[in-house]
PAGU-537639 format. One record per residue (C-alpha): residue in three letters; x, y, z. Coordinates in steps of 0.02 Angstrom, whole numbers, plus 50000, padded with zeros to 5 digits. Example, Ala and Ser with C-alpha at 12.3 -4.5 7.8 and 13.67 -1.06 7.14 Angstrom:
2
ALA506154977550390/SER506844994750357/
***
This chain:
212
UNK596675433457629/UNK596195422257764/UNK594855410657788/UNK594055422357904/UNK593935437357825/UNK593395429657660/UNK592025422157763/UNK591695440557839/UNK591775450957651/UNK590415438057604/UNK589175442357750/UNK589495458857705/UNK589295457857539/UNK587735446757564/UNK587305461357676/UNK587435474457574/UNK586305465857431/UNK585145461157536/UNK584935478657590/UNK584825485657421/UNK583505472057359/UNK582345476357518/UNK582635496657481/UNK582405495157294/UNK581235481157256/UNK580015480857421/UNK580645463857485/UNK580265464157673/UNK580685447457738/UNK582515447657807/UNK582795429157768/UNK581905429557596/UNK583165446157542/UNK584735435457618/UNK584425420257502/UNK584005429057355/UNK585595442857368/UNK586695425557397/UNK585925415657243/UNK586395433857158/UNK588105434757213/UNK588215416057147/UNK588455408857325/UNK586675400757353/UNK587305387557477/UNK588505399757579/UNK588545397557773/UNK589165412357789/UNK587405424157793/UNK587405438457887/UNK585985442158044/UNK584625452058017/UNK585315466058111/UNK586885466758010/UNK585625469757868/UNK584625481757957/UNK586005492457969/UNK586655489557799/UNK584965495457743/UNK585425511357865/UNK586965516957763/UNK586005509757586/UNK584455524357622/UNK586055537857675/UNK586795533857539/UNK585695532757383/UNK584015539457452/UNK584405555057541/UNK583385567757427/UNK582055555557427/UNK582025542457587/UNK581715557757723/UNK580305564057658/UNK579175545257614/UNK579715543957792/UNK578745558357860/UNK577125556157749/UNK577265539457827/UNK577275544757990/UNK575755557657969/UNK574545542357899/UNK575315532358066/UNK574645548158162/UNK572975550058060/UNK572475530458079/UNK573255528758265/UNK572075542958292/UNK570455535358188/UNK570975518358287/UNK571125527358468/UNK569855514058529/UNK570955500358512/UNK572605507958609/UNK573745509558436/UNK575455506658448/UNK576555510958288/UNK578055495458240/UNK579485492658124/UNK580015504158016/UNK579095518058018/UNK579665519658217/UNK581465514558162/UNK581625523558038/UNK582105513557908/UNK580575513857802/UNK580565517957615/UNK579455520357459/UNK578895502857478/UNK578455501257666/UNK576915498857751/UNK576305507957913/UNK576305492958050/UNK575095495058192/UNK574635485358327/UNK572905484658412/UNK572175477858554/UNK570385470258599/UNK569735454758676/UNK568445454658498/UNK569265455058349/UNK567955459058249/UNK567675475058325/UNK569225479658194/UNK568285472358061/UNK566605481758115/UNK567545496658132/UNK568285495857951/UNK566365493457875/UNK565865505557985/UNK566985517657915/UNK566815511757714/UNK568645506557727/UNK568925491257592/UNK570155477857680/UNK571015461557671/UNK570935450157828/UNK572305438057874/UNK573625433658014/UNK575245433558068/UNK576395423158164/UNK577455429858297/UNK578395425758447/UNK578095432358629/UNK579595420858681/UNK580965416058584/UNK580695399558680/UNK579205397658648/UNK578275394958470/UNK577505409558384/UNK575625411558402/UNK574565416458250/UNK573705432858281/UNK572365442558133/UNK572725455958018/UNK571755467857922/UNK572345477557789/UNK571985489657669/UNK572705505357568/UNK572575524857597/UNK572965533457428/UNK574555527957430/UNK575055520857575/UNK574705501957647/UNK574155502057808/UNK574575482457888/UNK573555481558056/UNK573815466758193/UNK572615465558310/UNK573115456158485/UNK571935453858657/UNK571945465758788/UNK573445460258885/UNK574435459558738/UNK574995478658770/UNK575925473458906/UNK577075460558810/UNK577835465358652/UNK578045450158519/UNK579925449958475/UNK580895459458324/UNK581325450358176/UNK582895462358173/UNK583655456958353/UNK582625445458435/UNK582135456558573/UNK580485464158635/UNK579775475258483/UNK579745493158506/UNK578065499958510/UNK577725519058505/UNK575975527958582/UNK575335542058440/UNK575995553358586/UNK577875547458531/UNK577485547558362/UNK576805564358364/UNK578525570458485/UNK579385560058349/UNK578615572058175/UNK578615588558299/UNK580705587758346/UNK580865579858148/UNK581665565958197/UNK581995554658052/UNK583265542058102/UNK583565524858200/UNK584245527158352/UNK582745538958448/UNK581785530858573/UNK580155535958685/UNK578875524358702/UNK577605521758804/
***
């Protein structure tokens, strides 16, 4: 075996663990799943770590897999409480992220939203407003991969048994989508009238795409 395709089997295999650790234990952070499935595989200082999109799709064939009977269906009760709370939220112009849209998400993900006002607390008033118990913080993203990320609030909180993870940006925000931690590109951002197309045609897989 060369040199090179050692070095590719351990990206995939690096992959592949990461993958499972993120599917089976709830880790969400791409880099934090790559370390820990290389310090697993006994290769903690490897160079050879795969991208986040390798492992997004390795996470693909992990769900097709080993959560077929099981992976479909947390999908789709995730994507009804994105419909419910993009509806309760229609104020603030709700756009459903990651992988709920992708459709990637599992028994551990939470439903990612995006809002948009010029007064945050409006999101917080809402929440009291509506007896919803929450947890306030932020989140650092990227509008430009040139450029450093920005720190923007989040509110969260938990319907029965799903997390809803809300981040709240200004106005003109809707018009420029932070980037992906998956590919570095725009984010994809779905209206509830995509996510709605998306539940009525059952479509449960990455690869379908109307937003707006």
């Amino acid at each position: 075996m060369t040199i090179h395709q050692r070095d590719k089997r351990m990206r995939q295999y690096i992959a592949l663990e990461a993958a499972r650790l993120m599917a089976e234990h709830g880790i969400n952070d791409y880099y934090a799943a790559k370390r820990k499935a290389a310090q697993q595989l006994g290769a903690p200082d490897t160079r050879n770590m795969p991208s986040n999109q390798e492992i997004e799709e390795a996470l693909q064939d992990y769900q097709r897999l080993f959560k077929a009977a099981s992976q479909p269906q947390r999908l789709k009760q995730l994507r009804a409480a994105a419909q419910h709370f993009m509806g309760m939220f229609e104020a603030f112009q709700p756009r459903l992220v990651g992988s709920v849209l992708s459709g990637t998400a599992g028994e551990h993900s939470d439903v990612n939203l995006h809002l948009f006002t010029d007064s945050t607390e409006e999101v917080g008033f809402f929440l009291i407003q509506e007896e919803i118990p929450f947890q306030t913080g932020e989140r650092w993203l990227r509008l430009d991969n040139a450029a450093p990320p920005q720190a923007f609030p989040t509110y969260k909180f938990m319907a029965g048994e799903v997390a809803i993870d809300l981040t709240v940006f200004p106005l003109v925000g809707i018009r420029q989508a932070p980037r992906s931690p998956v590919d570095g590109r725009p984010m994809r951002r779905a209206s509830l009238a995509a996510v709605i197309k998306l539940s009525e045609e059952g479509v449960y897989e990455k690869g379908y795409l109307s937003l707006s």
